[in-house]
C-alpha positions in Angstrom: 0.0 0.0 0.0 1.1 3.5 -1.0 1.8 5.9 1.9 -0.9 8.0 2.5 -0.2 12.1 1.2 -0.4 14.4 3.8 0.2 18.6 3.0 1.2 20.8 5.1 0.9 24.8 4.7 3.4 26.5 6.7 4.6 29.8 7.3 8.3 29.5 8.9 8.1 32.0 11.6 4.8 30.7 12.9 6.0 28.2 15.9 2.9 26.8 16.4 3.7 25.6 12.2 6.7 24.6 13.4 5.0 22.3 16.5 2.5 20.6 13.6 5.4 19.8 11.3 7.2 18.3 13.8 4.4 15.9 14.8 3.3 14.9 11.3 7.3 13.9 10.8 6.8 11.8 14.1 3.7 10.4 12.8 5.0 9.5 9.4 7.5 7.4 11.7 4.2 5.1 12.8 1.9 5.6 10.1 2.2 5.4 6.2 2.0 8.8 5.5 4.1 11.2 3.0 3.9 14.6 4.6 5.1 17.3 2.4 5.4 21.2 2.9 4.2 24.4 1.2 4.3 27.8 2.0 1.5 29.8 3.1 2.0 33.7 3.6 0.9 35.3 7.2 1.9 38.5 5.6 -0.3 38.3 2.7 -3.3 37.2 5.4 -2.6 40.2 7.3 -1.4 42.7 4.2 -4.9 45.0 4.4 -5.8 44.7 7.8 -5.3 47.3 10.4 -2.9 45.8 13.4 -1.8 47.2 16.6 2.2 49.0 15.7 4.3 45.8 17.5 1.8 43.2 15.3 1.9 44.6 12.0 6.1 45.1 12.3 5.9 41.4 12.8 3.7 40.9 9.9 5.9 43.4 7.4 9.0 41.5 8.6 7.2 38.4 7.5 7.7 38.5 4.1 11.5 37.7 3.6 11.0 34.4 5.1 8.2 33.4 3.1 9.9 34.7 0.1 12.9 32.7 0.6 10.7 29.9 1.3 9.1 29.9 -1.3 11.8 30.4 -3.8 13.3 27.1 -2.5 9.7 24.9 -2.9 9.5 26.4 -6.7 12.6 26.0 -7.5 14.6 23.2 -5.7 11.7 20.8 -4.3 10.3 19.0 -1.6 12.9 18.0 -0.3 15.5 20.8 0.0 12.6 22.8 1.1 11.9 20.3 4.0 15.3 20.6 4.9 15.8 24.2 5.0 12.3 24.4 6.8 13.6 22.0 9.3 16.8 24.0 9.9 15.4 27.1 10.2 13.3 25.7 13.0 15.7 24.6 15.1 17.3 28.4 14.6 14.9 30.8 15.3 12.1 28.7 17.1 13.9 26.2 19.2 17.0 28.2 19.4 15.1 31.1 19.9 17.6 33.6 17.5 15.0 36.1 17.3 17.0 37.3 14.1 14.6 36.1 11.2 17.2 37.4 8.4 20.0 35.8 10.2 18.2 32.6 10.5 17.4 32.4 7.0 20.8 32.2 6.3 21.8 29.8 9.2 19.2 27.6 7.2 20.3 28.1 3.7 24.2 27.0 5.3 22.5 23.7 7.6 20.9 22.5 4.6 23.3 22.4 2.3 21.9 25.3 -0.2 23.1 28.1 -2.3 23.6 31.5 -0.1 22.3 33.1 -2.6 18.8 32.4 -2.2 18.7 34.3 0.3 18.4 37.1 -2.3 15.1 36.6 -3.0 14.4 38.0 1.2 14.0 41.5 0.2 12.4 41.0 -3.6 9.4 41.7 -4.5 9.2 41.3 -7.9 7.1 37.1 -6.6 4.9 38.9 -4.0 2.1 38.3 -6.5 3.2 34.3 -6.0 3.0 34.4 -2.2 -0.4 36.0 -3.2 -1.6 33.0 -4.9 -0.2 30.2 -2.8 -2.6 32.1 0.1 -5.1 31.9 -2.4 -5.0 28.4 -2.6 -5.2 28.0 1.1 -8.0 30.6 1.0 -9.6 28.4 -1.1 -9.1 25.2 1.0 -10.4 26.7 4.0 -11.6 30.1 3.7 -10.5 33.3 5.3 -10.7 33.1 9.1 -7.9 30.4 9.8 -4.2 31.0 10.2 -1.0 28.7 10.1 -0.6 25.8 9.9 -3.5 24.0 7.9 -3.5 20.3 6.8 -5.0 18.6 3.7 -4.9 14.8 3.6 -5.3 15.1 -0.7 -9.2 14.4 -0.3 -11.6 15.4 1.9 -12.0 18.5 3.9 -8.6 20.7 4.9 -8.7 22.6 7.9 -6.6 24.5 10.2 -4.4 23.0 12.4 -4.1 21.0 14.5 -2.1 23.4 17.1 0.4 21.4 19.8 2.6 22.0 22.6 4.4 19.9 22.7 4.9 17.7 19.3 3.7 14.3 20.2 5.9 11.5 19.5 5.6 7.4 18.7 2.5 5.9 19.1 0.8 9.2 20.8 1.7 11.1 17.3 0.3 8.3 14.9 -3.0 8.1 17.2 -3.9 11.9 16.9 -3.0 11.5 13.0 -5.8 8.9 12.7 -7.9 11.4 14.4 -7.6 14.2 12.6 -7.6 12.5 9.4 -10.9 10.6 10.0 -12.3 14.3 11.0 -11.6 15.4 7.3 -13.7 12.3 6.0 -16.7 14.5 7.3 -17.9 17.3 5.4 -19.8 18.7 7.7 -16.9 18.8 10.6 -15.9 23.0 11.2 -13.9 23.7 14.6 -12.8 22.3 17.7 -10.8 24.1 19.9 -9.9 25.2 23.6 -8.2 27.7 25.1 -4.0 27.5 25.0 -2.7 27.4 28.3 1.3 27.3 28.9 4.3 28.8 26.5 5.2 26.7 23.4 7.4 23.3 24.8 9.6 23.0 21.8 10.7 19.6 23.4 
C-alpha cells in the first residue's frame, strides 16, 4: 500500500507551524503517511488589515522568510525545502535567535543550499506568487484560519491542529488517525480550547 499524502501549509516563523510539522514527521515514523510542505504567507493574510504598531512590524517582517521559502519549494523541491524548513526551525524557534534574516541564512548553510537564495528575502518582484499560494489556502479553508492548515489530498482541509508539545511514537500516529478521520466528514468545522502554557519546543 502506497503511503498515504499528507500537506502541510506552513509559514516559517509561525511556531505553532513549526510544532504541527514536527508531529506529522513523528507520525509518518508510525503511520504510512508522505507529509510534504508548502508555504502559506501570514503577511499576505494580514497585508490590508489594520494591526496594533508591535503586530503589523511582525507581519511586514514576515515577508522575507516566506519569500525565501518559497523560492526554495518552486525551484529546488520538496525535499531541500523540508530541509531548510527544518533548519530554520531549530534556529529561530527552538533556538530562539529572534533574528529572522540571520536565520534564513543559518538555514540556507545547515541544509546544504546556495547563499544566494537568500536574495530573493527583500524582492518583491514574486509577492504576486506568495499571493496565490494564500489563495489556494483561502480556497481550502476560507479566510478566518491562520497557520498551519492540513489537507490529507481528499476530503476536507482545515486549520491545524495546534500542539505543545509535538507528540511522539504511538501518541503522534493516534492523533494523526484522528484528525484524518475528521476530514472524512464534510460537515466537521472547529474544535478548539483555550491554550494554556508557552510553546514546549521539546
Amino acid at each position: 500500500m502506497s503511503a498515504r499524502p499528507v500537506t502541510l501549509y506552513i509559514d516559517p516563523i509561525c511556531p505553532f507551524a513549526w510544532m504541527t510539522s514536527r508531529w506529522l514527521l513523528h507520525a509518518a515514523e508510525v503511520r504510512e503517511i508522505a507529509p510534504t510542505f508548502s508555504v502559506m504567507s501570514l503577511a499576505v493574510l494580514n497585508e490590508d488589515k489594520d494591526l496594533d504598531a508591535g503586530y503589523r512590524r511582525a507581519m511586514d517582517d514576515a515577508w522575507g522568510p516566506a519569500r525565501v521559502a518559497l523560492a526554495i519549494e518552486r525551484t529546488r523541491g520538496q525535499e531541500d525545502f523540508a530541509a531548510f524548513y527544518t533548519a530554520f526551525g531549530e534556529d529561530y524557534h527552538v533556538g530562539g535567535s529572534g533574528d529572522r534574516r540571520a536565520s534564513v541564512r543559518t538555514a540556507l548553510a545547515a541544509a546544504g543550499l546556495p547563499a544566494e537564495l537568500n536574495d530573493a528575502y527583500d524582492v518583491t518582484d514574486r509577492d504576486q506568487d506568495l499571493r496565490d499560494s494564500q489563495a489556494k489556502v483561502i480556497d481550502l479553508v476560507g479566510d478566518d484560519v491562520g497557520t498551519p492548515v492540513i489537507s490529507f489530498g481528499e476530503g476536507v482541509a482545515y486549520f491545524g491542529p495546534v500542539l505543545s508539545p509535538a507528540p511522539r511514537g504511538e501518541d503522534a500516529g493516534k492523533l494523526f488517525d484522528a484528525v484524518s478521520a475528521a476530514s472524512e466528514v464534510p460537515g466537521f468545522f472547529e474544535l478548539k480550547r483555550s491554550r494554556t502554557g508557552g510553546i514546549d519546543f521539546s
